[in-house]
Every structure is written in C-alpha cells, then in structure tokens.
ZALUM-31084 format. One record per residue: residue in one letter; residue number from 1; x, z, y of N, C-alpha, C, O in turn. Coordinates in pm, 1 decimal. Each point is the difference from the previous one (the first is absolute). Example, Ala and Ser with C-alpha at 12.3 -4.5 7.8 and 13.67 -1.06 7.14 Angstrom:
BEGIN
PT rest  nr      n_x      n_z      n_y     ca_x     ca_z     ca_y      c_x      c_z      c_y      o_x      o_z      o_y
PT    A   1   1319.0    780.0   -569.0    -89.0      0.0    119.0     90.0      0.0    120.0    103.6     66.5     -1.9
PT    S   2   -138.6   -138.5    106.9     82.0      6.0    119.0    -77.0     73.0    109.0     50.9     16.9    110.8
***
This chain:
BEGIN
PT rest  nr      n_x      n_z      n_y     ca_x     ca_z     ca_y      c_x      c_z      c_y      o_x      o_z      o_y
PT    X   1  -3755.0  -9279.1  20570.2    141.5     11.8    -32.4     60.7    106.8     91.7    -32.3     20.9    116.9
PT    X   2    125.3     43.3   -188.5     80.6    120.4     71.6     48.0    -28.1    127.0    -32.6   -110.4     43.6
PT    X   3    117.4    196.9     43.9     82.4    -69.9    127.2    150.6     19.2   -135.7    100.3    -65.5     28.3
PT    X   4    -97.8    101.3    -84.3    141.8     22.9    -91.9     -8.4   -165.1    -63.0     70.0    -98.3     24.7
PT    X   5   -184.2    116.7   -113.2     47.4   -151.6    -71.7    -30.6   -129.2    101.7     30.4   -111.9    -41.2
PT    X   6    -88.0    125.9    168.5     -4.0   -115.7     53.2    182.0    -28.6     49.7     55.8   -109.0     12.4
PT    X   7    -11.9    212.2      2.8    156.2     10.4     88.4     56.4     -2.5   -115.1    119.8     -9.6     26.7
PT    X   8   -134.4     12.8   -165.7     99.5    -67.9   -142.8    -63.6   -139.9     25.6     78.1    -92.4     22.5
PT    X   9   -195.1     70.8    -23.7    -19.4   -142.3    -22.2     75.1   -117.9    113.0     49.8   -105.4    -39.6
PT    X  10    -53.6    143.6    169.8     56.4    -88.1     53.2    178.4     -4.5    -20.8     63.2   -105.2     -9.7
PT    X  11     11.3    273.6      4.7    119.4     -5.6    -62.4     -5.8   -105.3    -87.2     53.1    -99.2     49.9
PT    X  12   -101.1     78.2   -173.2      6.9    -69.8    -88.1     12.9   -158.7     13.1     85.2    -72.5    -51.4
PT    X  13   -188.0     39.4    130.5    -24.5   -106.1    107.0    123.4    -55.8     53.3     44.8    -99.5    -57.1
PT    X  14     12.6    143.5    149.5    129.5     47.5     47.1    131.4    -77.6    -95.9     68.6   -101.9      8.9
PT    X  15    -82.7    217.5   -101.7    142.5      2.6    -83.7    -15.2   -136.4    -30.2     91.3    -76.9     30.2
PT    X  16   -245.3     13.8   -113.8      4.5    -98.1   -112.2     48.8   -111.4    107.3     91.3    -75.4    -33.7
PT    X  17   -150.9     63.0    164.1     59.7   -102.1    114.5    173.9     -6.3     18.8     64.4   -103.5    -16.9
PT    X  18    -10.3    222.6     51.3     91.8      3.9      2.1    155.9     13.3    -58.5    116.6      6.1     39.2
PT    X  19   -177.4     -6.1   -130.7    132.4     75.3    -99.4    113.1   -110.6     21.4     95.6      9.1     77.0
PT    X  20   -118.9    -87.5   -139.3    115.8   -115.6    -36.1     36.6    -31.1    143.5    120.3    -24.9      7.9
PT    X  21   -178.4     18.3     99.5     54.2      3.9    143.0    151.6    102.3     11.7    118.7    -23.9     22.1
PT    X  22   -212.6    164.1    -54.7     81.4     98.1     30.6     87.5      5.6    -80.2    101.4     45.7     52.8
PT    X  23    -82.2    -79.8   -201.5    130.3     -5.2    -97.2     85.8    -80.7     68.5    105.4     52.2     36.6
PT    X  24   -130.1   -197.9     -3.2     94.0    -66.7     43.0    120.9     47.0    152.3    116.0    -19.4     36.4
PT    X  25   -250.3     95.0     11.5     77.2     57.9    131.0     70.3     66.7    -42.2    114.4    -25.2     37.8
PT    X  26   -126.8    155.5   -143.5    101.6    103.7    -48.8    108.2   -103.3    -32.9    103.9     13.4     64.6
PT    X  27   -109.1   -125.2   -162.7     92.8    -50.7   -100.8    106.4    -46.3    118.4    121.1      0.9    -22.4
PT    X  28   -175.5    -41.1    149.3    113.6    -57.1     93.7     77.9     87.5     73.0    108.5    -22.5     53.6
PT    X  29   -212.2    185.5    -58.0    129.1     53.5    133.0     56.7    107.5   -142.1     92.1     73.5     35.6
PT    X  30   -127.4    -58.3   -163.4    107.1     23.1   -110.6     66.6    -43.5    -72.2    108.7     41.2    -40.4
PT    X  31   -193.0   -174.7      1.7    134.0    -80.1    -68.2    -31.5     10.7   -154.8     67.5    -73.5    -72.1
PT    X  32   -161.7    155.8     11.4     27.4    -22.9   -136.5   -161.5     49.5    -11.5    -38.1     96.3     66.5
PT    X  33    -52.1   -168.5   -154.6   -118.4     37.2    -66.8    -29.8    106.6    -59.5   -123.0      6.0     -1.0
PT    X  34    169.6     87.8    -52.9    -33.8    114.5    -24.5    -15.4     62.2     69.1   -115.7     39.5     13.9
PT    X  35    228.0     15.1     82.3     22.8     91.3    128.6   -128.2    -90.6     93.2    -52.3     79.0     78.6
PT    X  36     16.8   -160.2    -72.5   -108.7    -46.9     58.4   -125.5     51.7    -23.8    -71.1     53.5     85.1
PT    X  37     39.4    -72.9   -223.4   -143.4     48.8    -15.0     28.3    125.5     19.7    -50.9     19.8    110.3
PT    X  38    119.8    122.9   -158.8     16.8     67.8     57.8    -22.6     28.8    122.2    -80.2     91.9     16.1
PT    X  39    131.4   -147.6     92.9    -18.3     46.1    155.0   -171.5    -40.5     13.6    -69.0     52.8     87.2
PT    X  40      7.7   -161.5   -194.0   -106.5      7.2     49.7   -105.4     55.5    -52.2   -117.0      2.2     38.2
PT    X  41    195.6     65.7   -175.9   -114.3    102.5     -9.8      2.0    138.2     63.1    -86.6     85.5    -18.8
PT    X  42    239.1    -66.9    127.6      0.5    107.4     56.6   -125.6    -10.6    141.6    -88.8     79.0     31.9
PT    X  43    133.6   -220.5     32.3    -92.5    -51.5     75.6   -103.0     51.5    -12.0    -38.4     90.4     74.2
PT    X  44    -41.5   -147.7   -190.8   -180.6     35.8    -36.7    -48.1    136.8     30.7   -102.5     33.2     59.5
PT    X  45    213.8     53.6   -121.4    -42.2    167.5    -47.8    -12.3     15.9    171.7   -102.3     44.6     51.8
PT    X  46    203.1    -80.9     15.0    -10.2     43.1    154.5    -98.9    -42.7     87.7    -37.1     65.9     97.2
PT    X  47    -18.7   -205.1   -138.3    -98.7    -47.2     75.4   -158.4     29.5    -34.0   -104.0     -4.1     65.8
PT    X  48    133.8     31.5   -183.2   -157.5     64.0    -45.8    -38.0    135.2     88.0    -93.4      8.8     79.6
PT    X  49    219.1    126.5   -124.5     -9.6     87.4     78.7    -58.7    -35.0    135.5   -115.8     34.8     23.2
PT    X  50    195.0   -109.5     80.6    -57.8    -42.1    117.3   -113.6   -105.6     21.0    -15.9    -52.4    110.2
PT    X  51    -65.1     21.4   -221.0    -68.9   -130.8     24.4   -151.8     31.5     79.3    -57.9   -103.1     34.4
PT    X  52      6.5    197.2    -10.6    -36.1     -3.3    117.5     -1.6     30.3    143.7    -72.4      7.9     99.3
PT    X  53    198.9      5.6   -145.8     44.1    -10.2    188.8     39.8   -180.7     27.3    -28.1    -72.6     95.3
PT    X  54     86.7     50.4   -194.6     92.5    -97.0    -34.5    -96.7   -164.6     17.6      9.2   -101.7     68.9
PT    X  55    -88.4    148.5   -163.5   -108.3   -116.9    -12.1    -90.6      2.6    137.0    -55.4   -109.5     10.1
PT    X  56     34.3    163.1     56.9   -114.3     -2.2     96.0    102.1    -26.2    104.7    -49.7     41.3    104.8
PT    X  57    182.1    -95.5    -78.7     78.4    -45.4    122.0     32.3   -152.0    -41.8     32.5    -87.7     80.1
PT    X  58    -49.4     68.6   -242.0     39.8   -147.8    -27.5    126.7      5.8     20.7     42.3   -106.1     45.9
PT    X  59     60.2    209.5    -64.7    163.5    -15.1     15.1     42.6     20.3   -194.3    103.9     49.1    -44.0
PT    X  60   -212.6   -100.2    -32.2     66.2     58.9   -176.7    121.2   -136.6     14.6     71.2     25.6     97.1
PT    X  61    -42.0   -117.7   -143.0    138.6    -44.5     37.0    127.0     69.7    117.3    109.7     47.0    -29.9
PT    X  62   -145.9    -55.5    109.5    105.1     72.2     56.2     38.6    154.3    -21.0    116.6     38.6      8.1
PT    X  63   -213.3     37.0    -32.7     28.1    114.9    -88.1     64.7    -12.6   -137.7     93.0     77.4    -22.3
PT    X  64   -120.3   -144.1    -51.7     67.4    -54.2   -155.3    133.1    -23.3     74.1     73.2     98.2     12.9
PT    X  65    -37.7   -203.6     31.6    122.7    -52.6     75.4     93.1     98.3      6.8    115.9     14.6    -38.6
PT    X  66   -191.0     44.8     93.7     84.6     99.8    117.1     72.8    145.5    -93.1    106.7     57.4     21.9
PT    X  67   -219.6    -27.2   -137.7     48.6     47.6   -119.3     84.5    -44.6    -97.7     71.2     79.8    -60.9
PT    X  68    -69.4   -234.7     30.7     78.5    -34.2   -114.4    132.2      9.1     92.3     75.3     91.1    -34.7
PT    X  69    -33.4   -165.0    141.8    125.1     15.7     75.9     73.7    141.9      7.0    117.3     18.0    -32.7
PT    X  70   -221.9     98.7     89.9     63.2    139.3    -33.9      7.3     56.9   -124.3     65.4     99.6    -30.9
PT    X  71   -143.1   -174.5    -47.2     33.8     57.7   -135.5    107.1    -23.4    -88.0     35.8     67.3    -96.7
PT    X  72     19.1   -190.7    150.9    122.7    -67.3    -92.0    127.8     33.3    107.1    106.4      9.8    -61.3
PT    X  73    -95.5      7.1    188.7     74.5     77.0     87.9     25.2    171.1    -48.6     92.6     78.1     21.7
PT    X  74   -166.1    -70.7    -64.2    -23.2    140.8   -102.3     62.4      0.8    -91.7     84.6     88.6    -12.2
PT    X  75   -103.7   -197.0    -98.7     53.4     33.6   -108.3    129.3    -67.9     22.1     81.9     45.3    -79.9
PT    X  76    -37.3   -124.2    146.8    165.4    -47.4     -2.6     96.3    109.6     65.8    120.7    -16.1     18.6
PT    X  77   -182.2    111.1      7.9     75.7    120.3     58.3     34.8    117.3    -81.2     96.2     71.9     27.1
PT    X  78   -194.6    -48.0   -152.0     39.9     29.0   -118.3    136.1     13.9    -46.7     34.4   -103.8    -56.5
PT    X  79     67.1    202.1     58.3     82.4    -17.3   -107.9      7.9    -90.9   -125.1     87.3    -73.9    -45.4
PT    X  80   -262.2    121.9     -7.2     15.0    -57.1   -184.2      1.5   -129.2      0.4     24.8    -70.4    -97.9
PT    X  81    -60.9     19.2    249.3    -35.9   -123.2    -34.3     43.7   -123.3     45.9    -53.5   -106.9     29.5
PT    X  82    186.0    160.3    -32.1    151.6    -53.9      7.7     44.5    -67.9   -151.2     87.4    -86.7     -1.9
PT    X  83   -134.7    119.1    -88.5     21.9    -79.7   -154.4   -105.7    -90.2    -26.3   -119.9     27.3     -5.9
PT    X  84    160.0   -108.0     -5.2    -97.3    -84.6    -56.2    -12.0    -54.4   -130.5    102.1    -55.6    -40.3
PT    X  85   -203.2     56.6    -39.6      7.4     46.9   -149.3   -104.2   -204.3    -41.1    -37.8    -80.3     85.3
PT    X  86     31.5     73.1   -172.0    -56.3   -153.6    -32.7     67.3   -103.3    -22.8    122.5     11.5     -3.6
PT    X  87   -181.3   -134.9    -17.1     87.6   -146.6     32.2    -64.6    -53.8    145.0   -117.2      1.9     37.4
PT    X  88    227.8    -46.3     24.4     12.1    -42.2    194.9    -58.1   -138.0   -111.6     28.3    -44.1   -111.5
PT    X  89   -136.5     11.1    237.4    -39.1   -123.7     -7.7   -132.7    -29.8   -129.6    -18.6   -113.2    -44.5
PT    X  90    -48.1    211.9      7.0    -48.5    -37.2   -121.1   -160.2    -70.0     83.3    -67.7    -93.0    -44.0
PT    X  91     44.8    164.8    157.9   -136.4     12.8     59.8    -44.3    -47.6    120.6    -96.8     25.9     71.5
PT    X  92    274.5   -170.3    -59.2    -43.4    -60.8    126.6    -92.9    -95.6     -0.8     -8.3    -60.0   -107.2
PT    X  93    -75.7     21.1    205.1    -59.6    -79.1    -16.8     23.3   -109.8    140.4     54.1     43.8    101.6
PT    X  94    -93.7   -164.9   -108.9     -6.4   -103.6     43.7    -93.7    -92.0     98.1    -22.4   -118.6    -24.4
PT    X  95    -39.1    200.6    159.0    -13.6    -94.8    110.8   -103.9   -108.3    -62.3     50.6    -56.2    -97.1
PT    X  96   -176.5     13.8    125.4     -7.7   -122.7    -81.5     32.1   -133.2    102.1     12.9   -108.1    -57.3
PT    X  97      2.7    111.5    230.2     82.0    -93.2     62.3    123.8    -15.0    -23.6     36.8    -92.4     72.7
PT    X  98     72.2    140.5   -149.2    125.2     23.9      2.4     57.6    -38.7   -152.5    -57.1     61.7    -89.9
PT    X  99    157.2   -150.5     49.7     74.6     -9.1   -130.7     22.4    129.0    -17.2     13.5     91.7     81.1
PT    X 100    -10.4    -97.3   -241.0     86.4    186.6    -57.5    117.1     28.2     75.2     38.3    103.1     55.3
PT    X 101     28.9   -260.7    -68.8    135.8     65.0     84.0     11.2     33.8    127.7     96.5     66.6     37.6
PT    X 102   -221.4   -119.3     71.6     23.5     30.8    141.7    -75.1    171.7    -21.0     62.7     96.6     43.7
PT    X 103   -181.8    -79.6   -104.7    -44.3    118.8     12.7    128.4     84.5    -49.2     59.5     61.4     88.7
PT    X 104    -13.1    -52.1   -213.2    134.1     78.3     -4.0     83.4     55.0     88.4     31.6    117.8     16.9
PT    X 105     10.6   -247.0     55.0     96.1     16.8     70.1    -77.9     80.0    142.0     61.7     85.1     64.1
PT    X 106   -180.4   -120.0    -34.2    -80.7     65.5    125.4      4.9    191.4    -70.5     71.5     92.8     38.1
PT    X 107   -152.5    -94.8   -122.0     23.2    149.0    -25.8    154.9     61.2    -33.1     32.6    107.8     49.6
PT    X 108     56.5   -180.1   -132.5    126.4     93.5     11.4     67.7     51.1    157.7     69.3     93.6     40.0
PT    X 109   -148.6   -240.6     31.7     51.1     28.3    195.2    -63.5    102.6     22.7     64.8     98.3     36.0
PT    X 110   -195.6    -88.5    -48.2   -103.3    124.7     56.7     66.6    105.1    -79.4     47.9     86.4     73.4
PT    X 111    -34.2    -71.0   -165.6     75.6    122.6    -58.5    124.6     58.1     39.6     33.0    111.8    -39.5
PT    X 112     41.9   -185.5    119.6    182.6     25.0     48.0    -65.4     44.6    132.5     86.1     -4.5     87.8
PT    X 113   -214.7     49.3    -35.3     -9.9     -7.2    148.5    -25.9    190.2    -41.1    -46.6     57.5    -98.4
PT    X 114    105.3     -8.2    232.9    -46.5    135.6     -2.4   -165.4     15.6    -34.5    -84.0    -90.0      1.3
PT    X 115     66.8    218.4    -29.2   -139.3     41.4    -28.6   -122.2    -12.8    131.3   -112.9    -47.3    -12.7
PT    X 116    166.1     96.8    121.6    -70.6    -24.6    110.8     10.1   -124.8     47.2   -111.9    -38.9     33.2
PT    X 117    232.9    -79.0     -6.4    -23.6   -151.9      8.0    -88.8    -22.6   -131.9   -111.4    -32.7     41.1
PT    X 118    111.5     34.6   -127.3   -136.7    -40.1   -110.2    -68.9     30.2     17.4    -86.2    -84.5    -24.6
PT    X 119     27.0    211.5     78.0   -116.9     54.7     39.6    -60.6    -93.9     77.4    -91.6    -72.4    -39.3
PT    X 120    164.4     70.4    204.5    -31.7    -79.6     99.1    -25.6   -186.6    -53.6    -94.3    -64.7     45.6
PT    X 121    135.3     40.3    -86.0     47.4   -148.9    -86.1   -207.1    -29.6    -88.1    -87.6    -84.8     16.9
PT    X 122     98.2    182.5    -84.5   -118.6    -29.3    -80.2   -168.0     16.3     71.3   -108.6    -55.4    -16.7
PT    X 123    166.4    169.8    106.5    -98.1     14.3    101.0    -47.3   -132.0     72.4   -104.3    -62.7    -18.4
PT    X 124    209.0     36.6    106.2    -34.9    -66.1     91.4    -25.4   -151.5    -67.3   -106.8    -58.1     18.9
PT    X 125    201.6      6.5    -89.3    -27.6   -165.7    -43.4    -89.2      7.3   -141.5    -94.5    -78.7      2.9
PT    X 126    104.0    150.0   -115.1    -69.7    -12.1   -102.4   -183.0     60.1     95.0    -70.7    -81.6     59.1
PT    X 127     46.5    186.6    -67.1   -122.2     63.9     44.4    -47.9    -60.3    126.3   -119.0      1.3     31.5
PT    X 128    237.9    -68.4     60.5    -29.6    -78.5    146.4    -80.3    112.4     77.0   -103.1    -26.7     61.8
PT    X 129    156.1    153.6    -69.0     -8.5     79.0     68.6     76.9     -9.6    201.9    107.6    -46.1     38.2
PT    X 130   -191.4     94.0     21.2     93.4    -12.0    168.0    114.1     96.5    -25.3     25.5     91.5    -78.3
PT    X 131     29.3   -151.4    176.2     92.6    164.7     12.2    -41.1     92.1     54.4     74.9     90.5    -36.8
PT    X 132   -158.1    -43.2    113.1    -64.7    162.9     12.0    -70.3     19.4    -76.3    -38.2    117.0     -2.2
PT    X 133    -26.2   -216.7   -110.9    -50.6     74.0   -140.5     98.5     18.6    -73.2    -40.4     71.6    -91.6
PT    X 134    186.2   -102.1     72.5     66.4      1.8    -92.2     67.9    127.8     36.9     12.2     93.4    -79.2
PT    X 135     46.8    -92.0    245.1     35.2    127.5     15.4    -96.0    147.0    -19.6     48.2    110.7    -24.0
PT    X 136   -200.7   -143.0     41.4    -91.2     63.9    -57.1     -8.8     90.4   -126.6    -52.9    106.7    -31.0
PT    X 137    138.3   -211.1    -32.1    -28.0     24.0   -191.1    127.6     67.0    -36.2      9.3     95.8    -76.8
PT    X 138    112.8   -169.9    155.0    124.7    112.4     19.1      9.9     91.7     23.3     77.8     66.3    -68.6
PT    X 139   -144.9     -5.5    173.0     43.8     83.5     64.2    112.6    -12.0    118.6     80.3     92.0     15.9
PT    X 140    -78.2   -189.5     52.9    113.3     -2.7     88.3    -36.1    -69.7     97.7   -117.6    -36.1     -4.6
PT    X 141    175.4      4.9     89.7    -37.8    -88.9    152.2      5.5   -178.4    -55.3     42.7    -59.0    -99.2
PT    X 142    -83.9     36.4    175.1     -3.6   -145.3     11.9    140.6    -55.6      6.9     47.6    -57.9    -97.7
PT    X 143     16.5     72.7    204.1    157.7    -34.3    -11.3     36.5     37.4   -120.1     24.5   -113.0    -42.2
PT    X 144     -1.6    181.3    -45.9     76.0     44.4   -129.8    -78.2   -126.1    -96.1     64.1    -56.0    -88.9
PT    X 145   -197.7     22.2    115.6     -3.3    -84.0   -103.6     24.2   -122.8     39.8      2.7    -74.9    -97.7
PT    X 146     21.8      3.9    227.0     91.0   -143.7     22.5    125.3     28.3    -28.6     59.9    -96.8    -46.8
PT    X 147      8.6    203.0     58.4    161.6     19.3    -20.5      6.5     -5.9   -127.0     60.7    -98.8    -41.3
PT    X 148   -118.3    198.2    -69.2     -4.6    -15.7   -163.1    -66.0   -165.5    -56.5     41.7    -42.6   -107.7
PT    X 149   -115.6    -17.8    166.0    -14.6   -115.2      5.8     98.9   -108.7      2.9     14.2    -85.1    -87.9
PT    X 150     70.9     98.4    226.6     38.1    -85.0     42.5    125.6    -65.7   -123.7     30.5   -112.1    -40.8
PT    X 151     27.4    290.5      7.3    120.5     90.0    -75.0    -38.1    -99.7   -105.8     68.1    -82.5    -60.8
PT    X 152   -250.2    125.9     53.4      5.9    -23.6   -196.9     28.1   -203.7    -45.9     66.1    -52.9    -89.4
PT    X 153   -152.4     -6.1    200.5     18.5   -147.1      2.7    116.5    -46.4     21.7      7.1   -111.7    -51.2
PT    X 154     95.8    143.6    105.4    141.8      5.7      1.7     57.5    -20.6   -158.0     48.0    -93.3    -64.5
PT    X 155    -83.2    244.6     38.7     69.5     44.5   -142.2    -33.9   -150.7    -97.0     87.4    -74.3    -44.7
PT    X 156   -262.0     53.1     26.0    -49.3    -67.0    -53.0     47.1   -213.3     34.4     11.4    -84.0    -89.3
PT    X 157     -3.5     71.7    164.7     96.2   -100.9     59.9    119.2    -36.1    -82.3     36.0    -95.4    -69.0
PT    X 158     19.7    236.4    113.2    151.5    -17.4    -76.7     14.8      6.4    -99.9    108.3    -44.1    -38.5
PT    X 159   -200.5     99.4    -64.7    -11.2      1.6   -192.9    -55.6   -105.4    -38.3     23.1    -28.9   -117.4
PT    X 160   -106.6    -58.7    189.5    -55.8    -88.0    -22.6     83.1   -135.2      9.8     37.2    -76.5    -89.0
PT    X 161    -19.4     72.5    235.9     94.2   -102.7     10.3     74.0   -121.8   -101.2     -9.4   -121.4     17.9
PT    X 162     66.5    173.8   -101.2     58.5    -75.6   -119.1    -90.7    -43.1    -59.6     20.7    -99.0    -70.1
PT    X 163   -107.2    136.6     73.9   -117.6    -40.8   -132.1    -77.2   -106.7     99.5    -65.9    -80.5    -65.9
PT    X 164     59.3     63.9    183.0    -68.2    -38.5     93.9     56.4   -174.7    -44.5    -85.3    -88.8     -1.6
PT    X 165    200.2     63.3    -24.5     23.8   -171.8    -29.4    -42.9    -27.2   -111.9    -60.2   -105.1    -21.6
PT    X 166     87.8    211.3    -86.3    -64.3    -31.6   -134.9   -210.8      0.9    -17.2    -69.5    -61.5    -80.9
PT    X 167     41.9    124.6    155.4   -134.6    -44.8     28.8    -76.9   -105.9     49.9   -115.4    -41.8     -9.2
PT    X 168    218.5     13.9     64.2    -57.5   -128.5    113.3      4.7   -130.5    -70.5    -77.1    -96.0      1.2
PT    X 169    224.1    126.0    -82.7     53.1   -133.6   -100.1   -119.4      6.4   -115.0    -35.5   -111.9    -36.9
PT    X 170    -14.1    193.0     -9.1   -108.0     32.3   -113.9   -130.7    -67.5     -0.8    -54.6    -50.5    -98.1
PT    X 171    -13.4     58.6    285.2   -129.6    -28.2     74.3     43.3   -128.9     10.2    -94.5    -76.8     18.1
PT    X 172    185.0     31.5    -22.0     -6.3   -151.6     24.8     69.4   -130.9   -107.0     36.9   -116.2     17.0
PT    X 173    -46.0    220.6   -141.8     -2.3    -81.9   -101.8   -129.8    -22.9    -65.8     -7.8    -76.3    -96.3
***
C-alpha cells in the first residue's frame, strides 16, 4: 500500500470515528445544523491538508476544535452573514438527558451568550476540555477563558433561572 493511501485510509478512519463528535461540537458553539456541518466540512479539508503533521502528534481533535471555533468566528464577522435566511428552529435538536423543554430553553441561553462566551462555554463543559486547552483552541490566555467563563455562566444562570422552578416542579412529578 502507498504512503498516500495509507494517510487516506487512516483520514478515513478518523472522520468515520469522529464525525458526529465533531458536528455536535460545531452545532454548540453555532447554534444551527447546517452552519455546523459546514464548519465541519471546512474542518476536514484543513485537517487532511495537515494530517501528517497532525496525526503523528495525536492533537486531530484539538486541531478540528480549534478550526471549527475560528471558522465560525470567521464567518460571524461576515457582513453577509448578518441575514439570516430559513425557518429558526426547524433543526433543533434535543439532549437525550434533558426534556424538549429544558434542552430548548438550554440552547436559546447558549445562543443569547456572546460568540466567544459560547466558544469558551462548549469548550470547556460540553468537550470537558481544561482551561489551557481551551485557551489553547482560542487563542487567548488562560485568564480570558475563566473571565468569558465566569461572564458566560452568569449570563446562563440568569436566562435560565425562571425556567429553573418550572423544571424542578416537572422532575418531581
């Protein structure tokens, strides 16, 4: 076998392991399934290019990561992509620990949070990333990601909150 198709074959390897990992990560620090698979098929094209540098350090997640975050930091900076064209809500999906209505209400919170508190937010508690891997994948110091943290659980607190008695009353019927 080639050194070309052995380095498609394990890519392949790779992707078929990971994909639905990596969609879900896009879907949390964007917010909507399309623009998701998107970032992760921007992901792929970038990590293939690098996959043997990439693969022989064992960093292909945190490289993906670290791409879908700048890639959707990318595209929300866009002029065009200031309109948003579709039906809101057609492609949420639902947590399988969580009622429709608590997952709802969890993603419309994650969605009211700036782009970089979501960033930091999905990093660190969804992926259970540290914070010098998360600031890693940012790009920024460690302090910036407890402060965007601290900011984003705040935010998330306070959107939640209300929904916080109606949940509780729900779990214990």
């Amino acid at each position: 076998m080639s050194g070309r198709q052995a380095r498609a074959d394990e890519f392949v390897t790779y992707v078929d392991a990971r994909r639905s990992y990596l969609r879900r990560v896009a879907y949390l620090v964007c917010g909507d399934w399309h623009a998701a698979e998107d970032l992760v098929q921007t992901a792929l094209i970038k990590l293939y290019a690098a996959w043997p540098r990439i693969h022989t350090d064992g960093a292909e997640d945190a490289y993906v990561r670290r791409i879908i975050v700048r890639a959707h930091l990318d595209e929300e900076r866009r002029p065009w992509r200031r309109e948003r064209i579709g039906l809101d809500g057609i492609d949420a999906a639902a947590p399988e620990s969580l009622s429709l209505e608590d997952s709802d209400a969890l993603v419309t919170a994650l969605k009211a949070l700036p782009q970089r508190q979501r960033a930091t937010v999905v990093l660190r508690y969804w992926c259970g990333l540290s914070v010098e891997e998360t600031a890693d994948d940012l790009g920024c110091t460690t302090g910036t990601v407890k402060s965007q943290t601290a900011r984003a659980m705040a935010g998330l607190r306070a959107s939640l909150s209300t929904d916080d008695v109606t949940t509780t009353e729900r779990r214990s019927r």
